[in-house]
Chimera marker file (.cmm) of the C-alpha trace (Angstrom):
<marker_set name="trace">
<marker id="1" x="-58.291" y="31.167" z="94.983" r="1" g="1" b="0" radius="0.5"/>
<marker id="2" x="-58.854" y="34.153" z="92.798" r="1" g="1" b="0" radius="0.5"/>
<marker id="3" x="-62.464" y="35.587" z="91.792" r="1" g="1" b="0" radius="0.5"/>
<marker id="4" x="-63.296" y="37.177" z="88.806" r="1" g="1" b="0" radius="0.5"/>
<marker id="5" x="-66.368" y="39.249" z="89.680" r="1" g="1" b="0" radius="0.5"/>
<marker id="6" x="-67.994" y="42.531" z="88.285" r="1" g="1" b="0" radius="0.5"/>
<marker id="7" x="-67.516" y="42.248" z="84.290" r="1" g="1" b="0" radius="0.5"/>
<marker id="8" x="-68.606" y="44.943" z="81.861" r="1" g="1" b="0" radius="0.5"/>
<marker id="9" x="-68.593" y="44.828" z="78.295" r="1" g="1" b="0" radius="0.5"/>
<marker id="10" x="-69.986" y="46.396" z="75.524" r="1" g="1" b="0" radius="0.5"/>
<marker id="11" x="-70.114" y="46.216" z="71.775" r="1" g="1" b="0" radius="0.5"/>
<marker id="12" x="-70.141" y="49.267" z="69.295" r="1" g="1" b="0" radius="0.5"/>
<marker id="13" x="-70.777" y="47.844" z="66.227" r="1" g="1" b="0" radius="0.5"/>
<marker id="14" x="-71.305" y="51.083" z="63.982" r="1" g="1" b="0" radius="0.5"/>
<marker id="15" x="-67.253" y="51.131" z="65.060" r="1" g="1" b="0" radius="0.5"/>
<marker id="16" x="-66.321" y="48.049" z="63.259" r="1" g="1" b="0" radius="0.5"/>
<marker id="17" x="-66.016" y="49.053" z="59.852" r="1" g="1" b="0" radius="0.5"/>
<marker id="18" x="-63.277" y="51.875" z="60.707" r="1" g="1" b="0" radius="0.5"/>
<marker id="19" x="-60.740" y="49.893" z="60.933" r="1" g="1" b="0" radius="0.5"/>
<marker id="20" x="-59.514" y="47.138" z="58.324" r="1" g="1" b="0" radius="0.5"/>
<marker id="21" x="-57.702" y="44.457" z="57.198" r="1" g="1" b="0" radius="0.5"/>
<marker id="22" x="-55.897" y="45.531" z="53.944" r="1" g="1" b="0" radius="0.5"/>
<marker id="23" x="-54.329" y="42.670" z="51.921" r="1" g="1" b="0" radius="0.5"/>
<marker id="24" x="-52.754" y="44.297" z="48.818" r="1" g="1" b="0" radius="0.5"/>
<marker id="25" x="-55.831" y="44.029" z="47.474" r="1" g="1" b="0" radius="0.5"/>
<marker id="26" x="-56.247" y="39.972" z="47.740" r="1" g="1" b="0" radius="0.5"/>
<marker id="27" x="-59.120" y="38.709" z="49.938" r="1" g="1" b="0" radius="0.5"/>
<marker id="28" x="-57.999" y="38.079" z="53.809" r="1" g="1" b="0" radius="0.5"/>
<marker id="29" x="-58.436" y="34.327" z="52.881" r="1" g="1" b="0" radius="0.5"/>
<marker id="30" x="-56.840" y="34.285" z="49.645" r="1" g="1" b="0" radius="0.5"/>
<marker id="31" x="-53.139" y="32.643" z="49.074" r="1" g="1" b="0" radius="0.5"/>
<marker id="32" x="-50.680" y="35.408" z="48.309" r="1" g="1" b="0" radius="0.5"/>
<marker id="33" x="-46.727" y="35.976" z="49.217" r="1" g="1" b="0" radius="0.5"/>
<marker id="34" x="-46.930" y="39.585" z="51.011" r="1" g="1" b="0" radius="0.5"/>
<marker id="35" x="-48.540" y="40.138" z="54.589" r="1" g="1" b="0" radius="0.5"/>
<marker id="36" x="-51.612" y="41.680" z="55.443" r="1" g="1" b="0" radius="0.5"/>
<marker id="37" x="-52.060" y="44.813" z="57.741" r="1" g="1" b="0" radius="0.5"/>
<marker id="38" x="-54.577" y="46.307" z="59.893" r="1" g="1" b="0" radius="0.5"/>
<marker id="39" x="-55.096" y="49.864" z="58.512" r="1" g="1" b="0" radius="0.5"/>
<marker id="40" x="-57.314" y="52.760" z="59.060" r="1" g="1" b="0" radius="0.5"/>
<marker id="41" x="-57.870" y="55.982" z="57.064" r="1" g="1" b="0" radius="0.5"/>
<marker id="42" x="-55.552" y="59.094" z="58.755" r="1" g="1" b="0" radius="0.5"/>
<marker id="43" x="-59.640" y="60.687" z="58.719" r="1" g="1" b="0" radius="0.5"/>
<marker id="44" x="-60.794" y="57.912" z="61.398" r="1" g="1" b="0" radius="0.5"/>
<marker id="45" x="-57.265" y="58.264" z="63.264" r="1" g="1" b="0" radius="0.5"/>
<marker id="46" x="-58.550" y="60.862" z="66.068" r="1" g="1" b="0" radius="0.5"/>
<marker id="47" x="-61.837" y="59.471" z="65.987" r="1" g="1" b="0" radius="0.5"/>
<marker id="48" x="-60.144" y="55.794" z="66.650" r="1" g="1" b="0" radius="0.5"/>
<marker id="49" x="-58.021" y="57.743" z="69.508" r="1" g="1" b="0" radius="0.5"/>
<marker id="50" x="-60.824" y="59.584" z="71.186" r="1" g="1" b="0" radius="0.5"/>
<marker id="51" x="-62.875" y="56.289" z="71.090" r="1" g="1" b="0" radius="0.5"/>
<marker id="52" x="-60.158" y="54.616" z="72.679" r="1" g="1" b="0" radius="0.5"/>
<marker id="53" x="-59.474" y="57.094" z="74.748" r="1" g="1" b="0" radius="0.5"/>
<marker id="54" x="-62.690" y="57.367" z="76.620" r="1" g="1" b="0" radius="0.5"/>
<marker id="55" x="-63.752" y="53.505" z="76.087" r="1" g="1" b="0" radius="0.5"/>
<marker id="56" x="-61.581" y="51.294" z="78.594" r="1" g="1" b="0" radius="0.5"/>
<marker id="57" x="-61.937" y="54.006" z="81.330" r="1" g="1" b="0" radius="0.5"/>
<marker id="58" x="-65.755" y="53.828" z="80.836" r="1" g="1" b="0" radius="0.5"/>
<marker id="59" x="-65.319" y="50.393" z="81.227" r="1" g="1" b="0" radius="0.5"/>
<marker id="60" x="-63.051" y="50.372" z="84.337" r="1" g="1" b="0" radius="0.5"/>
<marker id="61" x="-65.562" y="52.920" z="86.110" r="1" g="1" b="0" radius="0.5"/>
<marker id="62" x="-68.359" y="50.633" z="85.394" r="1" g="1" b="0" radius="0.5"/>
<marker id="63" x="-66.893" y="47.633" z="86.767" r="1" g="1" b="0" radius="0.5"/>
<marker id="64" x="-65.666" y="49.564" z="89.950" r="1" g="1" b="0" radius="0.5"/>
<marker id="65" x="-69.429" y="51.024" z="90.280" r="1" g="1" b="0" radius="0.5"/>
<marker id="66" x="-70.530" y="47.687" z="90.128" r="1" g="1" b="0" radius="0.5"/>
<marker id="67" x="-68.241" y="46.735" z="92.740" r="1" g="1" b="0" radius="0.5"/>
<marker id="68" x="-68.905" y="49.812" z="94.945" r="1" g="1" b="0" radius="0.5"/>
<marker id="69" x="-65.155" y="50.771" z="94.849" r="1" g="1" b="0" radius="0.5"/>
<marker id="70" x="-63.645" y="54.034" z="93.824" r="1" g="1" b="0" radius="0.5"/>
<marker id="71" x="-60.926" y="53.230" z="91.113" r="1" g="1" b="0" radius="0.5"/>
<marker id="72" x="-58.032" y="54.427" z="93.407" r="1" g="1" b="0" radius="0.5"/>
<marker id="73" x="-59.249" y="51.213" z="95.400" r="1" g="1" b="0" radius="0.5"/>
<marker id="74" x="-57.645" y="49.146" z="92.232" r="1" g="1" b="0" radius="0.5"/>
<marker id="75" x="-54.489" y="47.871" z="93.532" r="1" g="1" b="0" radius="0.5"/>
<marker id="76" x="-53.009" y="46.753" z="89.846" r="1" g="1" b="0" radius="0.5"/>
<marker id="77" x="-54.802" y="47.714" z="86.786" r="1" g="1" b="0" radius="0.5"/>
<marker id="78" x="-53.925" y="45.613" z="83.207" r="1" g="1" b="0" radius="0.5"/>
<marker id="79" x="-54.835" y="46.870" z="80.025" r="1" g="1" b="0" radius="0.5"/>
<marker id="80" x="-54.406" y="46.221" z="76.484" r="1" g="1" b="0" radius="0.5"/>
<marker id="81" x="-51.274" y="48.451" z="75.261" r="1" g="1" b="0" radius="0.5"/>
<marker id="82" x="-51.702" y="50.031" z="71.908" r="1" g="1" b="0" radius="0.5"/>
<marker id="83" x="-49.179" y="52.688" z="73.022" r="1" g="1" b="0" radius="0.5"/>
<marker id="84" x="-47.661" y="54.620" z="75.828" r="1" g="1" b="0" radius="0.5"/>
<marker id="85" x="-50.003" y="57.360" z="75.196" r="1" g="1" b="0" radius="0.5"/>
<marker id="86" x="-52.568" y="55.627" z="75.506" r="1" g="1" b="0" radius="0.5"/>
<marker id="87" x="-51.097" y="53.557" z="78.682" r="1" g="1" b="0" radius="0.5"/>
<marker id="88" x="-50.729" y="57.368" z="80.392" r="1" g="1" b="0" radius="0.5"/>
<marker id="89" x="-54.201" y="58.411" z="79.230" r="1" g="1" b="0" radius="0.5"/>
<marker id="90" x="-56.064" y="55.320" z="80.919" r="1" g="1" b="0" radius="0.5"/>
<marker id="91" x="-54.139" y="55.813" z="84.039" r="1" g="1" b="0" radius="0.5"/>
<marker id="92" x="-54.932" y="59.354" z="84.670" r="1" g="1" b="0" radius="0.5"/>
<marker id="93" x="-58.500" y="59.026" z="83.925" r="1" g="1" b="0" radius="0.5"/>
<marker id="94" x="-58.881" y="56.846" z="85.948" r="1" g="1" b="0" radius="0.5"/>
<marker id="95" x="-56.344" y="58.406" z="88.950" r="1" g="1" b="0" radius="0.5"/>
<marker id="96" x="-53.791" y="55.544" z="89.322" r="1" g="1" b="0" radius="0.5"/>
<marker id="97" x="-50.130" y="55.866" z="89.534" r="1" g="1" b="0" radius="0.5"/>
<marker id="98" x="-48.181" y="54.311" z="87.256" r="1" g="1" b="0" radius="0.5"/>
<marker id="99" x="-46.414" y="51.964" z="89.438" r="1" g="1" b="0" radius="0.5"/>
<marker id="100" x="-49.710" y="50.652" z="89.905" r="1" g="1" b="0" radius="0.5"/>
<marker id="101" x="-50.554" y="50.302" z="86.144" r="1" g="1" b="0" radius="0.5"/>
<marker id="102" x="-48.802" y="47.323" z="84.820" r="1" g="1" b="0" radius="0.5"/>
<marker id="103" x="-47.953" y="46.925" z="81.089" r="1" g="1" b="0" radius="0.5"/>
<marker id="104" x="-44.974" y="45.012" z="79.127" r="1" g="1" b="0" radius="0.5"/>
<marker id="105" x="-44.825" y="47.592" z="76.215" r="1" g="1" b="0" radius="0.5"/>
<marker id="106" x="-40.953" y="48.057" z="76.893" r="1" g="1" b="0" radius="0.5"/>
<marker id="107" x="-40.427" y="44.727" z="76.551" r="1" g="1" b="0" radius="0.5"/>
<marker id="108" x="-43.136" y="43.884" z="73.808" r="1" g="1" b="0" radius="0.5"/>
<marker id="109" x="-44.835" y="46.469" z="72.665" r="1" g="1" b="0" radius="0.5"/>
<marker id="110" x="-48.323" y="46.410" z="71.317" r="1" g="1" b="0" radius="0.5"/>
<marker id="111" x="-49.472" y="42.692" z="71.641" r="1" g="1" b="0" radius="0.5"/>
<marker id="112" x="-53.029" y="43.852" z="71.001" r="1" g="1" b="0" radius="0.5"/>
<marker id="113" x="-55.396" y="41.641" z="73.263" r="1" g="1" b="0" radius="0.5"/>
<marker id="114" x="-52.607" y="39.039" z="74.105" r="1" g="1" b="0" radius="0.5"/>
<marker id="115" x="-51.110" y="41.919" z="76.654" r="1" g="1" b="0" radius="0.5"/>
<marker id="116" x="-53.630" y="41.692" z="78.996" r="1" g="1" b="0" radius="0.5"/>
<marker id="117" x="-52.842" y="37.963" z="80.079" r="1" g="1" b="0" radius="0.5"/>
<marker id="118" x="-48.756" y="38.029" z="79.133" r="1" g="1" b="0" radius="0.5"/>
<marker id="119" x="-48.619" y="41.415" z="81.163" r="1" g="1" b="0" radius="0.5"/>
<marker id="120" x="-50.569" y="39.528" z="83.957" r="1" g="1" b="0" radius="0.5"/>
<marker id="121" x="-48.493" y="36.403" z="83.652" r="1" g="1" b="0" radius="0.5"/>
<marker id="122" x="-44.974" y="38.389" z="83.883" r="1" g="1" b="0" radius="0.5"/>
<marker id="123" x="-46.141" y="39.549" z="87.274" r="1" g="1" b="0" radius="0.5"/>
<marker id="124" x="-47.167" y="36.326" z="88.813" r="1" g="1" b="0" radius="0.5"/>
<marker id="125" x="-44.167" y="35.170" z="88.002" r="1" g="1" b="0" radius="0.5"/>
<marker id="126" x="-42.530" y="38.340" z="89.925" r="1" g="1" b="0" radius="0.5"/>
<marker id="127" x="-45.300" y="37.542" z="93.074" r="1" g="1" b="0" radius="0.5"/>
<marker id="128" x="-45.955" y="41.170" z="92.282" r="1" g="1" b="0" radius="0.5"/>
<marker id="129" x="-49.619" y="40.260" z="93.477" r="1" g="1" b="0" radius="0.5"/>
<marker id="130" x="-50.992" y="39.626" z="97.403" r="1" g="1" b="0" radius="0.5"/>
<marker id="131" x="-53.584" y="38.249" z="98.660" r="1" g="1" b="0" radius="0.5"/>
<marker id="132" x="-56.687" y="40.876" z="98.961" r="1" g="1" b="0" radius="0.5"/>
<marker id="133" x="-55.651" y="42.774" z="95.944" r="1" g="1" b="0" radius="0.5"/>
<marker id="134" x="-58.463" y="44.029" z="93.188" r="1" g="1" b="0" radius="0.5"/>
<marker id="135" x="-56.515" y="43.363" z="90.153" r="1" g="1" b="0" radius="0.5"/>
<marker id="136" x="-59.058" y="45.102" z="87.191" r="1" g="1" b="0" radius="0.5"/>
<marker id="137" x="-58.102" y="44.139" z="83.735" r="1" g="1" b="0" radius="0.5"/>
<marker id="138" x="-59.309" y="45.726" z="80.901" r="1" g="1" b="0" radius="0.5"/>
<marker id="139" x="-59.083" y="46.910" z="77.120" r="1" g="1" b="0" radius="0.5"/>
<marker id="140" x="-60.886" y="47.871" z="73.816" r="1" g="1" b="0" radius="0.5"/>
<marker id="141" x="-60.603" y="46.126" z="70.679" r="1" g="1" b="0" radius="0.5"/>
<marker id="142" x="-60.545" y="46.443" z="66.723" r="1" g="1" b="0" radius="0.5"/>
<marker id="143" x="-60.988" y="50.429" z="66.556" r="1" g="1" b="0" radius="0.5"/>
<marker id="144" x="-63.432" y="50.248" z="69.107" r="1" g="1" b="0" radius="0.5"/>
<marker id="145" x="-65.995" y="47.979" z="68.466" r="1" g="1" b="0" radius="0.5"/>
<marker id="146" x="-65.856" y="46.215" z="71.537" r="1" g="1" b="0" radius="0.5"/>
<marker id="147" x="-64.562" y="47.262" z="75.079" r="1" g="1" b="0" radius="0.5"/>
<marker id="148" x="-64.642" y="45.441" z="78.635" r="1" g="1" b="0" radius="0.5"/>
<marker id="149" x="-63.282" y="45.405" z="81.794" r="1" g="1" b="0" radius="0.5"/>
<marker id="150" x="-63.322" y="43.328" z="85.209" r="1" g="1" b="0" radius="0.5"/>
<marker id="151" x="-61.997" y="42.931" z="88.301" r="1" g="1" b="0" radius="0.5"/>
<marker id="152" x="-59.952" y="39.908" z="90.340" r="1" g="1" b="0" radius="0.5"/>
<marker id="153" x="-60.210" y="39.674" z="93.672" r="1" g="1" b="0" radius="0.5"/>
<marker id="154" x="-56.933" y="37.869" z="94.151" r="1" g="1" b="0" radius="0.5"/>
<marker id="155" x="-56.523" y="35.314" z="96.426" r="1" g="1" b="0" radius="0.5"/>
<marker id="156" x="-60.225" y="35.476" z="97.818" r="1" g="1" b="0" radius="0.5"/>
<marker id="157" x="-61.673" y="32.910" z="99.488" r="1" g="1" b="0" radius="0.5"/>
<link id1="1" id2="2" r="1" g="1" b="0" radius="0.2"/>
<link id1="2" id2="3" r="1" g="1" b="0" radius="0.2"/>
<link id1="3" id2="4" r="1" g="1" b="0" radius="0.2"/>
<link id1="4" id2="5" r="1" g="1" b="0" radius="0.2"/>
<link id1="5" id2="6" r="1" g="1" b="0" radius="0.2"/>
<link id1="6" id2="7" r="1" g="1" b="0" radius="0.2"/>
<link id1="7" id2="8" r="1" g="1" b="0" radius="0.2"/>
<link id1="8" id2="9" r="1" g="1" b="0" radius="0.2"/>
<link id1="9" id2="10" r="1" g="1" b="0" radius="0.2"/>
<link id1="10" id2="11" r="1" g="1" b="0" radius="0.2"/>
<link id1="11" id2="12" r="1" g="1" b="0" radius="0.2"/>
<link id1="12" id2="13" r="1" g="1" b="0" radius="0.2"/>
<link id1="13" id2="14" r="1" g="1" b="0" radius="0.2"/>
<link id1="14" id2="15" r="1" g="1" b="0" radius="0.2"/>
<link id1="15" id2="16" r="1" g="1" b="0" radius="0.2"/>
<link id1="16" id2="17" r="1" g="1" b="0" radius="0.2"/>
<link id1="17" id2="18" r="1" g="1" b="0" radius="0.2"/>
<link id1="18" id2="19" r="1" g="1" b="0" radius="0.2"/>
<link id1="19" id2="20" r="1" g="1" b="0" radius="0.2"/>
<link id1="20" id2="21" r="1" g="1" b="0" radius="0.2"/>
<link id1="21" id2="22" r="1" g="1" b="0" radius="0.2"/>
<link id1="22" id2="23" r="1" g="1" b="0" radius="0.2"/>
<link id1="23" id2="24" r="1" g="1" b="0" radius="0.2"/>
<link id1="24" id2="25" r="1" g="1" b="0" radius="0.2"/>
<link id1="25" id2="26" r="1" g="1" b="0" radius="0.2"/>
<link id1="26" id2="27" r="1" g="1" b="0" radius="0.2"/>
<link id1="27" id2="28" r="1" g="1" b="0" radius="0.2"/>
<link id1="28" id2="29" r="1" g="1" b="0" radius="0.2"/>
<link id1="29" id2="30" r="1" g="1" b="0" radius="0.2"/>
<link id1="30" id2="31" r="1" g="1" b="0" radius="0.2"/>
<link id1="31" id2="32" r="1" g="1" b="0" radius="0.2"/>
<link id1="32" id2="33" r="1" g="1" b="0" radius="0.2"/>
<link id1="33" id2="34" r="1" g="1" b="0" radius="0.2"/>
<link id1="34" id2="35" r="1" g="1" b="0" radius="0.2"/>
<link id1="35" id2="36" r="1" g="1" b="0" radius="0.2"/>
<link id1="36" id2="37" r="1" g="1" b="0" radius="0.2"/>
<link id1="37" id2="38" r="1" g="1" b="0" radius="0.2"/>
<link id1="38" id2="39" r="1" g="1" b="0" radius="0.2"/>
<link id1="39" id2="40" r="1" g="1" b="0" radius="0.2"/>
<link id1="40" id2="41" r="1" g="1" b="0" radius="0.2"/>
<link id1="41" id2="42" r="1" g="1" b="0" radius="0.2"/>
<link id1="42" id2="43" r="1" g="1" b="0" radius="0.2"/>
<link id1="43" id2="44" r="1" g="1" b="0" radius="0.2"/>
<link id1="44" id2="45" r="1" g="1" b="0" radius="0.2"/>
<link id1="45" id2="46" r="1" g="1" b="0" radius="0.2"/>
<link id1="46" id2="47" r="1" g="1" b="0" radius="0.2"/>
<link id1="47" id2="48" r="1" g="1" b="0" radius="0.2"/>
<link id1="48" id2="49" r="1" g="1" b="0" radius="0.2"/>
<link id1="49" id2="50" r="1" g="1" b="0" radius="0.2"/>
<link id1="50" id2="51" r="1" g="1" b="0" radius="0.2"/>
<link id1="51" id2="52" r="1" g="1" b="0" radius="0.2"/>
<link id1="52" id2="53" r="1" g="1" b="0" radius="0.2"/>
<link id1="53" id2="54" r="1" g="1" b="0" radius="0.2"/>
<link id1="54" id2="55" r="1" g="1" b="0" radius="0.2"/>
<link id1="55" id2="56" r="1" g="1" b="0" radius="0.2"/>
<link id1="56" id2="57" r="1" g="1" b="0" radius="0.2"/>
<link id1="57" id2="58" r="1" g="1" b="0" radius="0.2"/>
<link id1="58" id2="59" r="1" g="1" b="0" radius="0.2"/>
<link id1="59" id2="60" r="1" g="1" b="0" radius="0.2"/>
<link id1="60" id2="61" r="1" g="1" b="0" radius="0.2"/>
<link id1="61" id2="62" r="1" g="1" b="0" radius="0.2"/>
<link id1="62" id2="63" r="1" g="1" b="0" radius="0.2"/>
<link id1="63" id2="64" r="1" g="1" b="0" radius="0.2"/>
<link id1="64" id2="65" r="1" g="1" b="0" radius="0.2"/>
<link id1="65" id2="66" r="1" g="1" b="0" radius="0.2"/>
<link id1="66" id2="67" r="1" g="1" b="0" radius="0.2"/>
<link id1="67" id2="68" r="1" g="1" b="0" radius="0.2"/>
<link id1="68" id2="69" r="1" g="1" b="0" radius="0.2"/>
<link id1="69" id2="70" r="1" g="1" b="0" radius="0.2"/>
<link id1="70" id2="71" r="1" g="1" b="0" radius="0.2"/>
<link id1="71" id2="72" r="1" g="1" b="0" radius="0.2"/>
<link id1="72" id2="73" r="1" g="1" b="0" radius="0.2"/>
<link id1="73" id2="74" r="1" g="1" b="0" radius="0.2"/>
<link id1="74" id2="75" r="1" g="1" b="0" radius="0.2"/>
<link id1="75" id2="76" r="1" g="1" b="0" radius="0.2"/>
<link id1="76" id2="77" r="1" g="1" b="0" radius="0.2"/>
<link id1="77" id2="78" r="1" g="1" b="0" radius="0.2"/>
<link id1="78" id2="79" r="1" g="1" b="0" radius="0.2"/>
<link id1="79" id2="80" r="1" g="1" b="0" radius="0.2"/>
<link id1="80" id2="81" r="1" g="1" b="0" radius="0.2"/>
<link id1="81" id2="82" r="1" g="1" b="0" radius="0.2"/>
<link id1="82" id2="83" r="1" g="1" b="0" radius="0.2"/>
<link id1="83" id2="84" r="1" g="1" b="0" radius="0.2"/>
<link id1="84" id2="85" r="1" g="1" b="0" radius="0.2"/>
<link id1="85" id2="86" r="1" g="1" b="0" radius="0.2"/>
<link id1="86" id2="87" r="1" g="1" b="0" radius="0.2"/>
<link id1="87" id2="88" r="1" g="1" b="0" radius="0.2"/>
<link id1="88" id2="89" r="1" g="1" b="0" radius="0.2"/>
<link id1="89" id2="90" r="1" g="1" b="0" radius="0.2"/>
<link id1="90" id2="91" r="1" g="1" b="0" radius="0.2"/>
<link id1="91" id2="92" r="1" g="1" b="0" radius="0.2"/>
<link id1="92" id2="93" r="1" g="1" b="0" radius="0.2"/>
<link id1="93" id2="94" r="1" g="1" b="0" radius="0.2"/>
<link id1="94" id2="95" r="1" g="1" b="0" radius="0.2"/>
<link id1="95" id2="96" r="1" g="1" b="0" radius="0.2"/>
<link id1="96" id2="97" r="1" g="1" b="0" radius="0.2"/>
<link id1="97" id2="98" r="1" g="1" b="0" radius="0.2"/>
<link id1="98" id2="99" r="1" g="1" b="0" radius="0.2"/>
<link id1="99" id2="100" r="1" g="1" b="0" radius="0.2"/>
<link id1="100" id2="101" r="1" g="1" b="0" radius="0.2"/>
<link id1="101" id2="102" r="1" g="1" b="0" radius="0.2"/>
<link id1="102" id2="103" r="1" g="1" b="0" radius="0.2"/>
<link id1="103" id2="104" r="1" g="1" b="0" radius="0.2"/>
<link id1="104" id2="105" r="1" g="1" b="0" radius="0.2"/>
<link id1="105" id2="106" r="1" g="1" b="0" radius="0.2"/>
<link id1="106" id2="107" r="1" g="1" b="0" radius="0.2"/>
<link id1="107" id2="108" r="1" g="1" b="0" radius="0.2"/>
<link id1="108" id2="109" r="1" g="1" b="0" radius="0.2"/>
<link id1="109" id2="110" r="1" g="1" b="0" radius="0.2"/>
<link id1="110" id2="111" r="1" g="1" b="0" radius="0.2"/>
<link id1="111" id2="112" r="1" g="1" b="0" radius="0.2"/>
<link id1="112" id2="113" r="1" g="1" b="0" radius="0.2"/>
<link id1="113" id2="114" r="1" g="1" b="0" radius="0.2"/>
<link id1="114" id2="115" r="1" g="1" b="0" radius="0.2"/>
<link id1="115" id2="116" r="1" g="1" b="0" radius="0.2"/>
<link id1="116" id2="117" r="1" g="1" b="0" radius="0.2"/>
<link id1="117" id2="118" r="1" g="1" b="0" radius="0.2"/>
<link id1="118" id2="119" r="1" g="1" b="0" radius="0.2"/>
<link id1="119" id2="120" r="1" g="1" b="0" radius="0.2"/>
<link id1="120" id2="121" r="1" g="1" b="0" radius="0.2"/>
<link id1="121" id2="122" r="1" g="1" b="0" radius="0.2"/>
<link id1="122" id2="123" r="1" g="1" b="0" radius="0.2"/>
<link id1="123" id2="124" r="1" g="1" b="0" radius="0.2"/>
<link id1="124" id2="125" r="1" g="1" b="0" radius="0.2"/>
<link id1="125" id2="126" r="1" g="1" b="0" radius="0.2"/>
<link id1="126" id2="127" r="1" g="1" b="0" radius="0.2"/>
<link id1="127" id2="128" r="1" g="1" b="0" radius="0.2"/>
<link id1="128" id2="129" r="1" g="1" b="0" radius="0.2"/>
<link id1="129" id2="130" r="1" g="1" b="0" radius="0.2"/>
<link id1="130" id2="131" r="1" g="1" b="0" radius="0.2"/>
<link id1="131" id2="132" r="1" g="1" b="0" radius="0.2"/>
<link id1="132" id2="133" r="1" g="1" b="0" radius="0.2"/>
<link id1="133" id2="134" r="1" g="1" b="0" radius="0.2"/>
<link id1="134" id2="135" r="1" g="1" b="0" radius="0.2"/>
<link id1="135" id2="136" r="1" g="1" b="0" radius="0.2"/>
<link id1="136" id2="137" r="1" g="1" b="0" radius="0.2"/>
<link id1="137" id2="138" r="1" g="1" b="0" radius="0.2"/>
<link id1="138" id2="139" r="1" g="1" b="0" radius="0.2"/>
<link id1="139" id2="140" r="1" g="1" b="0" radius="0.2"/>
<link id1="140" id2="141" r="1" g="1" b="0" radius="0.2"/>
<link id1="141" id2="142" r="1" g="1" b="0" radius="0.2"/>
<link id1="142" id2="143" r="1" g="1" b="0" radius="0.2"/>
<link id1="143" id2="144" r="1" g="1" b="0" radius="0.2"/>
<link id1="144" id2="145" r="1" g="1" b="0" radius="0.2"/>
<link id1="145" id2="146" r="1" g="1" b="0" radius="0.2"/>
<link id1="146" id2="147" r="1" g="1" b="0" radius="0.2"/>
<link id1="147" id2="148" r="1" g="1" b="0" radius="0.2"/>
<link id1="148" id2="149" r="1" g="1" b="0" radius="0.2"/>
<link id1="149" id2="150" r="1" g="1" b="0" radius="0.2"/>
<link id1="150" id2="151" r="1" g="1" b="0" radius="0.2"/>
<link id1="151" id2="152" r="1" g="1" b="0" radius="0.2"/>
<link id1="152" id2="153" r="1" g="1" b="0" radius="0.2"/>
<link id1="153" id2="154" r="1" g="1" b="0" radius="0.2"/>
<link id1="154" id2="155" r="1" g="1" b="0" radius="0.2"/>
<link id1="155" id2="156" r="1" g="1" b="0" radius="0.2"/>
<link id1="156" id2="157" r="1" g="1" b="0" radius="0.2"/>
</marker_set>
C-alpha cells in the first residue's frame, strides 16, 4: 500500500493575473475557428521564471521538513515539466541527481500538470519503484499562482 503523507501547498494569488489566456481577441467561452493560447508579456517572462524557479523547491523543502528528511533522502522526485531548464534547476536546488529525477519531456514534452501522474505512471509500468521508497511529487501552476508538493511512501504498510 502506498501513503501519501506530508502535503504542502500554497496559493499566490497576486500571481494569477500574469499569465493569460489570449483568444484572438474572442472571449475564452466564445465560438470561434482559431485556438486559444496561454501567453504572457516578454516583461513578466523572468519574473514567471524566477517564481518558478524558487516555488516547487520551496515546496519540496517544506514537505521534506515536515517529514524530518533531508531532500537527498528522496529516492524519486516528479515534477511538472515546463522545460529542461527548469527540470535541471529543481534538481540542483534541491541536490538530486538526475537519474533520480524522473520526467517524460523527451518523450512528451511540457504536459503542464498532467506530467506529474503520466511521468509517475510510465515508471510503474517500468517497476522503477521499491518498496520503502519516498517518491515526492511536486509542481507550480499557471505562472505561479499556486505551488505544492508531497511525498509517497511507497509500498508502506
Amino acid at each position: 500500500m502506498n501513503t501519501v503523507s506530508h502535503i504542502k501547498l500554497e496559493n499566490f494569488p497576486d500571481s494569477a493575473e500574469d499569465m493569460y489566456v489570449n483568444c484572438g481577441g474572442a472571449k475564452y467561452w466564445e465560438a470561434r475557428t482559431t485556438s486559444g493560447s496561454i501567453d504572457f508579456t516578454e516583461e513578466k517572462s523572468s519574473t514567471i521564471m524566477t517564481r518558478g524557479n524558487s516555488l516547487v523547491p520551496k515546496m519540496i523543502y517544506d514537505a521534506c521538513a515536515s517529514a524530518k528528511i533531508k531532500t537527498t533522502q528522496i529516492n524519486y522526485l516528479i515534477t511538472n515539466q515546463p522545460n529542461p531548464i527548469f527540470l535541471r534547476n529543481w534538481r540542483e536546488a534541491t541536490l538530486l541527481p538526475s537519474e533520480r529525477h524522473l520526467d517524460t519531456f523527451e518523450m512528451y514534452a511540457n504536459l503542464f500538470g498532467a506530467g506529474i501522474p503520466i511521468t509517475l505512471a510510465e515508471n510503474m509500468k517500468k517497476g522503477t519503484f521499491k518498496n520503502g521508497d519516498i517518491i515526492c511529487l511536486a509542481g507550480f501552476a499557471h505562472a505561479g499562482d499556486f505551488a505544492a508538493a508531497c511525498l509517497i511512501n511507497w509500498g508502506a504498510n
